[in-house]
C-alpha positions, 0 to 999 in steps of 0.5 A, a space after each residue: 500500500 502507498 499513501 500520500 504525505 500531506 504539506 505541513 499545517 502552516 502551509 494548507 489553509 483552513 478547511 472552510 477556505 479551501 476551494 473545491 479544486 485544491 485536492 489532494 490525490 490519494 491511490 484508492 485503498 484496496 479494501 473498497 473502503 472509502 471515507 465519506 467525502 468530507 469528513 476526513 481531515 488531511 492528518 499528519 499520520 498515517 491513515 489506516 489502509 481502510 482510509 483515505 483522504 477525501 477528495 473534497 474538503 481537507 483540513 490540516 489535523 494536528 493530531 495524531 495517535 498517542 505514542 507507543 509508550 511500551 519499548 523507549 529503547 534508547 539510541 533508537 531514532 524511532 517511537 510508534 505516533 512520535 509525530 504527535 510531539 509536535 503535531 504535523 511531521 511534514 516538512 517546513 513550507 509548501 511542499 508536493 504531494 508524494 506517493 511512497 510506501 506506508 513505512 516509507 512515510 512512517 519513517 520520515 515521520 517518526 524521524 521529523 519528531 525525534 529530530 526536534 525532541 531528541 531525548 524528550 520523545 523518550 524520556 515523556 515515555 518513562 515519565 508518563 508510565 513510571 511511577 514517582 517515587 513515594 506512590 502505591 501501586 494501587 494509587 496509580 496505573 504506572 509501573 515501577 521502573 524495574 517493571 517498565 523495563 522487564 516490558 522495554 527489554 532494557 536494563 531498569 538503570 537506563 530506564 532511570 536515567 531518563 527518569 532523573 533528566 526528566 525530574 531534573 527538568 521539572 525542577 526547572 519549569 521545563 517540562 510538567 512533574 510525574 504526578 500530573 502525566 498520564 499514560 498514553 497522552 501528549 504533550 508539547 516538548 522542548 528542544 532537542 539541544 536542550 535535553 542534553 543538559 538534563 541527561 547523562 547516558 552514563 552513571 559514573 557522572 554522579 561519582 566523584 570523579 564524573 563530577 570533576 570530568 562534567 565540570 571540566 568538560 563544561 569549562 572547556 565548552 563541551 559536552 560533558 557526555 562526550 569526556 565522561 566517554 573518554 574517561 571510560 575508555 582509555 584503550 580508545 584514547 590511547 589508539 586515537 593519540 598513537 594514530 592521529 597526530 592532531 590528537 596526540 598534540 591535544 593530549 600532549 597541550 592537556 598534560 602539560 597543564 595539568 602538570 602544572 598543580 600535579 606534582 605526582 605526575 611531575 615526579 612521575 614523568 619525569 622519571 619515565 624521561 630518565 628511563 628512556 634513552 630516546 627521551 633523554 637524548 631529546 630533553 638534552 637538545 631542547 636543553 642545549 637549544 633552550 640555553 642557546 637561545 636564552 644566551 641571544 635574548 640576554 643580549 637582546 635584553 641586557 645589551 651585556 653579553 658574557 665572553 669565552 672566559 666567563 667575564 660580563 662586557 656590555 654589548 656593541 650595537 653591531 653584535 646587538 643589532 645581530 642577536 636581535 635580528 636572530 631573535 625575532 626570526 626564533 619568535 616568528 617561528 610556529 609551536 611546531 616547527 623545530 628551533 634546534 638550528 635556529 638556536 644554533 645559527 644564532 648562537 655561532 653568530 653571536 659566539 663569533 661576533 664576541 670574539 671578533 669583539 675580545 680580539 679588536 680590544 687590546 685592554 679587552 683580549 689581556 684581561 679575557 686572558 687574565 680572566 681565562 686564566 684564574 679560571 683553570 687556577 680555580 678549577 685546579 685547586 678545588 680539584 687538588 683540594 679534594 685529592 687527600 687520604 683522609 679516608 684512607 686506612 692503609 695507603 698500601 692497598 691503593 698504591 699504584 706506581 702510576 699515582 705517584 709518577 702522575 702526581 711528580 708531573 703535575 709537582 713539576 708542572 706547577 713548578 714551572 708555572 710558580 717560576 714563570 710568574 716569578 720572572 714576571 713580578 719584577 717586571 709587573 712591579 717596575 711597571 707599576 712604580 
């Protein structure tokens, strides 16, 4: 059998202003049966087969039969009379008649209704047919939820689910509380996008840590549905960070702002770090060209720059300049582009023009030497001043001929050196006098 759709309420006009040549052509049931002339409105159901549509007057009905309240299963698109949840089903606007197969046209129906409710076409099911809280079974016809889940074939948790997002909505004016609903009737819905603020498919959202994921989730302008998701399923977080880069970044973005107040993942990862040869090699780069980098903007934004030797000297404005230009090239650059050969660049740049700087300076290169060698003095007499036995019980059980003949060089060593300066005294005290 087919059946014709009719246009939607606002586009046919009302019966008494409908003239006799605006029909609306209907295929003959098979039965025989006719519906007197006249007496049958356009519906935005479908008509049974022994209906038709007359062939004279029509008006835009609607209503429509009441839903099939026994089987709410969610997930499913489609409720037997869902249309009724907002009267007509047909499409916005003046549109033809189409001749399609009944479930066809029951389909688009049922999925025009479930489009503008969403969840409340389900959740009016339970909460017309539940009964509330606190009522006997002999006060009311409803069931109990275990027992309108037994008739739905689900399990009587999901049943309450849509209970409470419906009890949550009444509090808020949204839709009418239990007590006053009937079983089998109607009544206007709100929005689709609206139910979603009501509703949460999953029970771990009333723990402690699905409160902590909704709010975040509703920080971060998402739904809280869609992280309580994620948190449940590791496994398929773990897959879409190892096979898609975009998320693997948004991962890695979420981790380090949480391991800004998580010490305990600090620690933690920090440790894997150490652990893992690849890592280690990686964090010592970006070290390296983190420090590169810090040495330019020094420059940059001190104008005193260090020399090979370790002495602070103020900056020229050439090697000034230079730092600077290599500076806003390493800004300029996008979070994902790598900065390791920039940093270098730069650095080399500057390292050279520093010692281009030391050699043009006379007074500048003596004391670079001056400076450059206190430095080795310091590090050998820490170096020397460590070297004791104090800790040695018995010298024979670490005496090797090498030690000594090791120590005899560096005696003689320091006994060239001692000479040397004293040579230079006399002259260094002629000079100053």
């Amino acid at each position: 059998m087919t059946v014709a759709i009719a246009p939607s309420e606002a586009a046919v006009p009302p019966a008494e202003e409908t003239s006799g040549d605006e029909e609306f052509w209907v295929e003959p049931p098979a039965s025989g049966d006719v519906a007197p002339s006249g007496d049958v409105a356009a519906s935005s159901d479908v008509a049974p087969s022994s209906d038709v549509a007359p062939s004279g007057d029509a008006a835009a009905s609607g209503d429509a039969a009441p839903m099939d309240d026994s089987v709410p299963m969610e997930g499913s698109a489609s409720t037997e009379g869902s249309a009724s949840m907002e009267g007509s089903a047909s499409t916005e606007g003046s549109a033809p008649v189409l001749d399609v197969p009944e479930p066809v046209a029951r389909d688009a129906r049922e999925f025009g209704a479930y489009a503008r409710t969403g969840g409340w076409a389900f959740a009016l099911k339970v909460a017309r047919s539940v009964r509330p809280g606190g009522q006997s079974a002999e006060e009311t016809p409803k069931v109990s939820a275990k027992e309108f889940a037994s008739l739905a074939g689900c399990s009587a948790e999901r049943v309450m689910r849509y209970y409470k997002a419906w009890d949550k909505a009444a509090d808020d004016g949204m839709v009418p509380h239990f007590e006053v609903l009937v079983p089998g009737a109607d009544i206007e819905l709100p929005d689709a996008e609206v139910w979603l603020s009501y509703y949460t498919s999953r029970s771990s959202a009333a723990s402690e840590r699905g409160t902590a994921i909704a709010a975040a989730a509703q920080a971060e302008g998402i739904r809280p549905t869609k992280a309580l998701e994620v948190a449940e399923n590791p496994t398929a977080l773990r897959a879409a960070i190892l096979a898609d880069p975009s998320t693997a970044q948004a991962a890695r973005a979420a981790l380090l702002d949480r391991l800004k107040e998580d010490p305990a993942l600090q620690t933690e990862l920090a440790r894997d770090i150490a652990r893992t040869d690849e890592l280690k090699k990686a964090v010592a780069t970006e070290t390296r060209a983190a420090d590169r980098i810090g040495y330019v903007r020094q420059i940059v934004e001190n104008g005193q720059v260090k020399t090979p030797a370790g002495q602070t000297i103020d900056a020229p404005a050439e090697l000034r300049a230079e730092a600077e230009r290599h500076l806003s090239l390493i800004d300029e650059l996008d979070d994902d582009e790598e900065a390791g050969q920039w940093a270098t660049d730069a650095y080399d740049t500057v390292k050279d023009l520093v010692a281009q700087t030391v050699a043009a300076d006379p007074e500048l290169r003596l004391q670079e030497r001056r400076t450059k060698f206190y430095s080795s003095l310091q590090k050998a007499t820490r170096v020397f001043e460590e070297l004791t036995f104090d800790d040695v019980d018995d010298l024979d059980t670490i005496y090797e001929d090498d030690m000594l003949q090791r120590l005899e060089e560096l005696q003689q060593a320091i006994t060239m050196c001692i000479t040397t300066l004293r040579k230079a005294a006399p002259a260094a005290e002629s000079t100053e006098a």
